[in-house]
N, C-alpha and C positions, 0 to 999 in steps of 0.2 A: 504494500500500500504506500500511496505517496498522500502528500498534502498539500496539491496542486492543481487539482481538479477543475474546472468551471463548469455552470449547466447552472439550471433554474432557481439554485437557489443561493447563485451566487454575491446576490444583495448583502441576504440575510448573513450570509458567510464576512465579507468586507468587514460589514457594522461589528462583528464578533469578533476581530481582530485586536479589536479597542479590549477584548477580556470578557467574558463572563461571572456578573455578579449572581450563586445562586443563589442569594436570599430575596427570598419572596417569590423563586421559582415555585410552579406545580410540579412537585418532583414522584414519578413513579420507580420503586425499588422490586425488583420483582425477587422471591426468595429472601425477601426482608426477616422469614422468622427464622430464617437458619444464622448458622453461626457468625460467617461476616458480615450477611445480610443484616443483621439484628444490630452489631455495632456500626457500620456505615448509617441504617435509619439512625440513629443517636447523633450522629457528628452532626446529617443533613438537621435534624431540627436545629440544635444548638448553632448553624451558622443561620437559620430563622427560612427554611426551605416548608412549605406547607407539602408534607409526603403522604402520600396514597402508598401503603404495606401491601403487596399482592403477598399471599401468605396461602399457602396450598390448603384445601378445599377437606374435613372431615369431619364426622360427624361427632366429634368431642369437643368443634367449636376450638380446638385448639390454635393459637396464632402463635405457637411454636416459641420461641426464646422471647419474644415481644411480651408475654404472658411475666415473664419475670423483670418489666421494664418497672419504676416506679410510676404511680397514679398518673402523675402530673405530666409525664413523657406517653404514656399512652394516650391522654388527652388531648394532645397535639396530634394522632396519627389520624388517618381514613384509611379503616383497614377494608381492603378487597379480598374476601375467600374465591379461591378458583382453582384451573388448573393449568401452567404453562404449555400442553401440550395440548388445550381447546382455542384454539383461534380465535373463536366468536368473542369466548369471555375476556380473552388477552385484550379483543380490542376494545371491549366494552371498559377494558380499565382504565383504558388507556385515554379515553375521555377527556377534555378538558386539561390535557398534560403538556408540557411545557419539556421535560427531561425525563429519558428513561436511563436509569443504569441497572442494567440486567445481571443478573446473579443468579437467580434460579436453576438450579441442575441436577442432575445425582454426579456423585462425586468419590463415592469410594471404589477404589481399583479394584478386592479381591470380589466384590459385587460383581462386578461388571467381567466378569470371567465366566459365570455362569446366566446370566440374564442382558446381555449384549443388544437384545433389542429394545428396553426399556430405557437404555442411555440413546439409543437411536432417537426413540420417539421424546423422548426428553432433550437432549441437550442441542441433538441437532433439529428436529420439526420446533421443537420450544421456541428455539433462538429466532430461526424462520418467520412463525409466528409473531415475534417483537418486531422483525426487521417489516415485515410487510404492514402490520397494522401502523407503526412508525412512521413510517411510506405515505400512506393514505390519511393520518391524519398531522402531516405536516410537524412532524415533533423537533423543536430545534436541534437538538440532542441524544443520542445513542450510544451508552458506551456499555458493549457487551465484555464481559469481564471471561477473559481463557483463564489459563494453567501452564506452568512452567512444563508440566508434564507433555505439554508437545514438542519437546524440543528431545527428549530420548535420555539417551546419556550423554553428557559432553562430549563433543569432538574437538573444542576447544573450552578453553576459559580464560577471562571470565565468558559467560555465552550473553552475547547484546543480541539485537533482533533479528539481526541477519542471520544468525545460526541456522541451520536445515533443520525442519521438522520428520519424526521419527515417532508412528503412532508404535508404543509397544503395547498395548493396553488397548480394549476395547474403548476405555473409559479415555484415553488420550486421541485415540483415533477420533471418537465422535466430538470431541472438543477442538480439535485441528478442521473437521467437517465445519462444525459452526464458525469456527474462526473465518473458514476461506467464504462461505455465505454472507458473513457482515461484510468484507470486502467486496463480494460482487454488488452488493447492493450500494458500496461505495463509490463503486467504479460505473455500475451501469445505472444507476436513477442518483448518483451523488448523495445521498444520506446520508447526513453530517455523523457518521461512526466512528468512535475511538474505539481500539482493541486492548484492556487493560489487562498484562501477563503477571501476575503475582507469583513470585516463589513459594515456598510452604509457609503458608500462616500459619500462627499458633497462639493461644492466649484464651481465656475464662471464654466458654459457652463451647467450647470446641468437642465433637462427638470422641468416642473413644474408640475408633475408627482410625485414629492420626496416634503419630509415636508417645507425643509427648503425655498426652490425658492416659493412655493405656498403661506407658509407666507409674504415673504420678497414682490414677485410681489403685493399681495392684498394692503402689508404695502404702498408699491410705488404709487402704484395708486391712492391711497389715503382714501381707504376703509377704517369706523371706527370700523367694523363686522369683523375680521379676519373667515372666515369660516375655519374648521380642522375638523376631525375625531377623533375616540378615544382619550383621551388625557392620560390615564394612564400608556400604554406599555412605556418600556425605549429601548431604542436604546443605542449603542457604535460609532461615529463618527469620522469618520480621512477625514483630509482634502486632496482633490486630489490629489496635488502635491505629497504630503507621499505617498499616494496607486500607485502611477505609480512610483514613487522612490522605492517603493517594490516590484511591478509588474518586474522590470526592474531588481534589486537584484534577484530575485529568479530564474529568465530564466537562470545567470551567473553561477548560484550556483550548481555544482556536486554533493555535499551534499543534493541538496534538491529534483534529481530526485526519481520520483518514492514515492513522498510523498506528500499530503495533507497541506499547510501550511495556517495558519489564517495571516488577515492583520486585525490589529486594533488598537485601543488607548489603550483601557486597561482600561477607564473609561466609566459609561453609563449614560445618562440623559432621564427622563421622556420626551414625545412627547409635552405637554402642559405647561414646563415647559422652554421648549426650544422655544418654540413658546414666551412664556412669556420675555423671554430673547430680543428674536427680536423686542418684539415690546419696551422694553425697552428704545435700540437702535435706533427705527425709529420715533414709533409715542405712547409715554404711554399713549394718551387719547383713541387709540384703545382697544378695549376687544375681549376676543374670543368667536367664537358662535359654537354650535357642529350644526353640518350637517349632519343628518343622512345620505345620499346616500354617503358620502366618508368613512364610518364603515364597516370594511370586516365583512363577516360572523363568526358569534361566536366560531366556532369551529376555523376558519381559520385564526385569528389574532397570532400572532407572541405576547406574552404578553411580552418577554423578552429576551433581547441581551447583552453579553457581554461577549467580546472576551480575552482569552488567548493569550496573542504575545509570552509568551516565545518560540515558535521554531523558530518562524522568526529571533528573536534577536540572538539566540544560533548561527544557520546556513549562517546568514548574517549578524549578527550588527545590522541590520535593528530595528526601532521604527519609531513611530509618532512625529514629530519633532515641531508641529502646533497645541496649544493650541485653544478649541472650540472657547474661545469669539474670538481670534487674526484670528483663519479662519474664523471665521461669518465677524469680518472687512474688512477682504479681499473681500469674498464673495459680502458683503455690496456695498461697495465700486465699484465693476466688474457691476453690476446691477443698481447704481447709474447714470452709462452710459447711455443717454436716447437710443443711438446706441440696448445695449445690451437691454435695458427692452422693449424698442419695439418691440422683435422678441416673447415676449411672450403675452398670453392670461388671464390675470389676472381675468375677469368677470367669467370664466367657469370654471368647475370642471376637470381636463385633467387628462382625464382617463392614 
């Protein structure tokens, strides 16, 4: 993608050169109740954004992590129950919106190894569905949010946006799908689309599905066996706050439509090392144990991450503000909550 385009709505594009203020936008978040989603709604209110929560659609009335927001920040929300992968209702939310930043997906890998067509119909028809209702009602704004997970295992580092895409994963392949979709729709009807690439996020509301809560839950529990998978791949980690602090810069930014932009630290730590770190932290009489069933497939591990921020920096300012150990105390800390550690499954493998 470039950021050079002209066609219809290139007026509107000019005037936006001058910056985007989004307070007072109609801002819609789709996947608001999940974990990033839940702390980006937060940021957009507090910068005075009036947000519409698209939050998936079930009969417990549940709006997912939003549910644990205080009174006074729910009060501010217009929550939409629905579903990303119904078009009708994607556009009906889409109503009277000013900015979409789309988030909504399934998102865990050893899922997506046996159920391959539900991240079809989710992350790639889902995204679809934004970009065309988007389309049609003229939205200034689109920034579909990927995954470092398209990028494979490094072939270099740090990896910036040029790096080739490499689906290993059901779940990175239909994320590379939606990716190159927002782009055709960038290139062939111009819609004003940013592609925001975040490295591993991590930090309080995060499923235990991801490394860091599945250590920390066992830690909590009181497990002396930390169970983990491979321990050699390195990861790049930015704490939540930051990735929706940059979610939230890149939708503003004229500069960044129509381009690909990486979110990350700029540093990476081995999986088993970070593990090491926690239990540091909680309990050093624990040790880790490898679990064979949480080991993806050999071809399918990701051996290596680590992200290039310079464009984000260059176009926004934008860095990671939140050093690993100081967000793991954070993190620590949020989970320490018996509130919070009880909503999880420490004994099981969650898929």
């Amino acid at each position: 993608m470039s950021g050079d385009k002209s066609g219809p709505r290139q007026g509107r594009r000019d005037e936006g050169q001058r910056g985007m203020d989004l307070s007072g936008k109609r801002v819609l978040v789709t996947g608001a109740d999940g974990f990033i989603g839940s702390h980006l709604t937060e940021v957009l209110v507090a910068q005075g954004c009036a947000v519409r929560a698209f939050v998936y659609y079930n009969s417990f009335n549940s709006w997912g992590w939003l549910d644990t927001l205080p009174d006074e920040q729910r009060r501010e929300l217009d929550v939409f129950a629905g579903d990303i992968r119904d078009g009708n209702g994607v556009r009906k939310a889409m109503e009277d919106i000013d900015v979409v930043l789309h988030l909504a997906a399934l998102i865990g890998i050893p899922f997506s190894y046996h159920s391959p067509d539900a991240y079809v119909d989710t992350n790639v028809k889902g995204t679809l569905n934004v970009l065309m209702a988007a389309r049609d009602r003229d939205i200034e704004r689109v920034l579909v949010t990927s995954t470092s997970e398209v990028y494979g295992t490094a072939r270099y580092v740090p990896i910036d946006e040029s790096h080739p895409m490499q689906g290993q994963s059901p779940y990175s392949a239909t994320k590379i799908g939606a990716d190159r979709i927002a782009e055709s729709f960038y290139r062939a009807f111009d819609l004003p689309v940013v592609i925001a690439r975040p490295f591993n996020t991590y930090g309080p509301r995060q499923s235990a599905r991801a490394i860091i809560p599945t250590v920390i839950t066992q830690l909590l529990s009181g497990s002396q066996e930390i169970r983990i998978g491979a321990l050699t791949p390195t990861r790049d980690f930015t704490f939540v706050g930051d990735t929706a602090r940059g979610l939230a810069a890149l939708a503003a930014c004229p500069a960044a439509v129509g381009r690909e932009v990486n979110l990350g630290s700029g540093a990476e730590i081995a999986v088993g090392r970070l593990a090491e770190l926690l239990i540091e932290l909680v309990n050093p009489a624990a040790r880790l144990v490898g679990d064979e069933q949480r080991l993806r497939p050999e071809k399918s591990e990701v051996d290596r991450l680590l992200c290039d921020p310079g464009l984000a920096r260059e176009l926004t300012g934008w860095h990671a503000d939140v050093p690993l150990r100081e967000g793991l105390r954070r993190t620590l800390e949020w989970f320490r909550d018996e509130a919070n550690l009880g909503r999880y499954k420490a004994d099981i493998y969650n898929v």
